[in-house]
N, C-alpha and C positions, 0 to 999 in steps of 0.2 A: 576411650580416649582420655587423655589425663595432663593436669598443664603441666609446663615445664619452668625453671629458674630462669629466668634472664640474664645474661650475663651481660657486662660490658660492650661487647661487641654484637649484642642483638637487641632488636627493638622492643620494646614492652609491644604485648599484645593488645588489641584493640577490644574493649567487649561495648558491643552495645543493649540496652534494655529495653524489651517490646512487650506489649499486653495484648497484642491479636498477631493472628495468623500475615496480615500483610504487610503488620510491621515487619517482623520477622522476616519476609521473605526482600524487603527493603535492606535489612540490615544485611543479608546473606551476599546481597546484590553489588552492595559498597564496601564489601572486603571486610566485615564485623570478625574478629576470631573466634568470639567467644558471642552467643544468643543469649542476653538473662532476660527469665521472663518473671517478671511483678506486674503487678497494677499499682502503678503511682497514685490512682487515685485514693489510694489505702492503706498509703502512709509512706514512711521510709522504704520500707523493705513488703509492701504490700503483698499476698501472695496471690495467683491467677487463682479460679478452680481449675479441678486437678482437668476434669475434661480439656479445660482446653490447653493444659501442660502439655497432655498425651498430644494434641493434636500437633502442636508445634513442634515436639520430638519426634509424631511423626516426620513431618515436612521437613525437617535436618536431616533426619537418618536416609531421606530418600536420595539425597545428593550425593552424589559420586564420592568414594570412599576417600580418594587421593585428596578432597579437598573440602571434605565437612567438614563443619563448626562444631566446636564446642557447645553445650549448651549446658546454663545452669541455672537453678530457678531456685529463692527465696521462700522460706515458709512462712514469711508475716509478722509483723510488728508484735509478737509474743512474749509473755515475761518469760524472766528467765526461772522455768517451773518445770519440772522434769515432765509432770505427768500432762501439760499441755506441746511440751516441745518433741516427746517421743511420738506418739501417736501421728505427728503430722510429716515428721522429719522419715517414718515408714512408708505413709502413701506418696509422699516425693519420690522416695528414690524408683519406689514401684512404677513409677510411670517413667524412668530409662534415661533420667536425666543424666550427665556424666559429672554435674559438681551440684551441691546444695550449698547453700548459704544462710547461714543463723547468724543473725542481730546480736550480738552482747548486751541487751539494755541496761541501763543501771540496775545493780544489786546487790545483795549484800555478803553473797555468799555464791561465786560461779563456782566455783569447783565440783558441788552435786551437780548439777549441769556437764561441765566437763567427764565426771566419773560414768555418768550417763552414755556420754554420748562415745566413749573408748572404745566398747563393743564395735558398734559401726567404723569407726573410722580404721582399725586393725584391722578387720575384716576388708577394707579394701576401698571402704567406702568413700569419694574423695567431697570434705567438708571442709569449708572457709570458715573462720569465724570472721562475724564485722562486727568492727572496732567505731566509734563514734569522735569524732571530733570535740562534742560540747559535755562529752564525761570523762572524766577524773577516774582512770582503773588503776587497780593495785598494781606495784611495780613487777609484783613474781607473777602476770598473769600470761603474759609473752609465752615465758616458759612455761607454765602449766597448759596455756596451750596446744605448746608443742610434743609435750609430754602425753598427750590425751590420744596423737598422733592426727589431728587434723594436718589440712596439707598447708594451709595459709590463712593470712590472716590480709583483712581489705578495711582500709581508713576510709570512711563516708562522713556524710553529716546527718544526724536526727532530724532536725527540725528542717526545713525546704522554706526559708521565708527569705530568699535572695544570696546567703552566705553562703560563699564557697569556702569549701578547705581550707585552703591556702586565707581566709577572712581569720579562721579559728587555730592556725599554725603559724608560728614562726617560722622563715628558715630554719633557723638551727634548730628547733622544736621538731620541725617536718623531715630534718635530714636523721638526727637522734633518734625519731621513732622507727624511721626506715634501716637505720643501720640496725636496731635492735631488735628486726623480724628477721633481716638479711642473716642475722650471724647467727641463728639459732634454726638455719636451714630452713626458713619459712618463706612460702610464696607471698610475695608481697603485690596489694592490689590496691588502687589510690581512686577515688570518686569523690564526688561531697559539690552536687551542682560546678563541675567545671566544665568549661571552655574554651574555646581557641586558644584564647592568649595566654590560657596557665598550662598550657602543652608543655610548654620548656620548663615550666619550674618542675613538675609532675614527672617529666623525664629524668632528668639531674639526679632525682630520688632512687633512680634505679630498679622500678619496678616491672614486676613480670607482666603484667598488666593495666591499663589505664582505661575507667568505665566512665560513661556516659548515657546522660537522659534528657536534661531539659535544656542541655547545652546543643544537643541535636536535633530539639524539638523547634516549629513553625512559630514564633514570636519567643524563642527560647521557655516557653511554659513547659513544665512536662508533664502534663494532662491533656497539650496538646498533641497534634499526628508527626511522626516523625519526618526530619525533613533531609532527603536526601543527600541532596548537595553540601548540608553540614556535614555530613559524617565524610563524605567522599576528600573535604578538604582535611577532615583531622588526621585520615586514615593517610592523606598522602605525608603531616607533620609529622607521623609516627614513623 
């Protein structure tokens, strides 16, 4: 299964983020498009062990075909190092996920990274790159991106101390960056601790998808248990 561009006239997809089996089956329950699975508790982009990846790809894949979820899991707040980011970026996919998601952290040099990771993504493989809010990337990095042939690229935020996205974008900031994934044929994905009420600005952006974590979470923490009836109202604003 593999995402698709959002056009105009369709709603960004909903993804929501779970670390256990009943999260998971929470999100499935309230209409999530997309299952990402991290452990929040270990960091931005924490990654599960691989066990319990597999088990959660189980529990997707068993659901009727006409109406599975997507599901895409994180390899972990890793630098960006060829020889720690292959190895891990091999037992993800092996455990059946249908998207991987790799951090951009600050560096000084992505492109060994990006040449790295070419192989996989031409081969078929479907890889997001995320993009950070509170770093400063070189302006040709969009298009080396897209040139590497990953499928998209997802604006978050590194650090979890209260700021949302929309704290560390302008408007015009946040529409500029969205237009500059859009027109270089890239899935565009929007997160970074948001909420209800930044639904509309998040939407306007025109993205294929729109993720959530502590915005869905029981005192909005996202370390705490997901909280159903949040997601069920965001899924009906989308």
């Amino acid at each position: 299964m593999s995402l698709a561009l959002a056009s105009k006239k369709k709603s960004p997809q909903l993804l929501i983020s779970v670390s256990t089996l009943p999260e998971a089956q929470i999100a499935i329950d309230q209409g999530a498009d997309i299952v990402d699975l991290k452990d929040p508790a270990l960091g931005a982009l924490g990654a599960l062990p691989l066990d319990d990846i597999k088990a959660i790809v189980a529990l997707i894949k068993r659901q009727p075909a006409a109406s599975r979820k997507l599901c895409s899991a994180t390899l972990g707040d890793l630098p960006m190092q060829v020889d720690r980011l292959i190895p891990q970026l091999k037992q993800v996919l092996a455990s059946g996920v249908d998207i991987v998601k790799i951090g951009f952290f600050p560096s000084e040099d992505y492109q060994v990274c990006l040449d790295a990771l070419k192989p996989y993504a031409q081969s078929g493989h479907q890889i997001i790159a995320v993009l950070f809010a509170e770093t400063l990337y070189p302006d040709s990095l969009i298009a080396a991106i897209k040139h590497a042939g990953l499928i998209g690229i997802m604006l978050d935020t590194q650090h979890k101390n209260g700021l949302s996205l929309f704290d560390h974008y302008a408007d015009k900031q946040a529409s500029a960056f969205a237009q500059q994934v859009l027109q270089q044929g890239l899935l565009l994905g929007l997160a970074g601790s948001l909420r209800q009420n930044h639904v509309a600005a998040a939407k306007s952006l025109q993205p294929s998808y729109i993720g959530f974590r502590g915005g869905v979470c029981h005192a909005y923490h996202r370390q705490s248990r997901l909280d159903a009836e949040k997601i069920k109202v965001i899924r009906e604003m989308l």
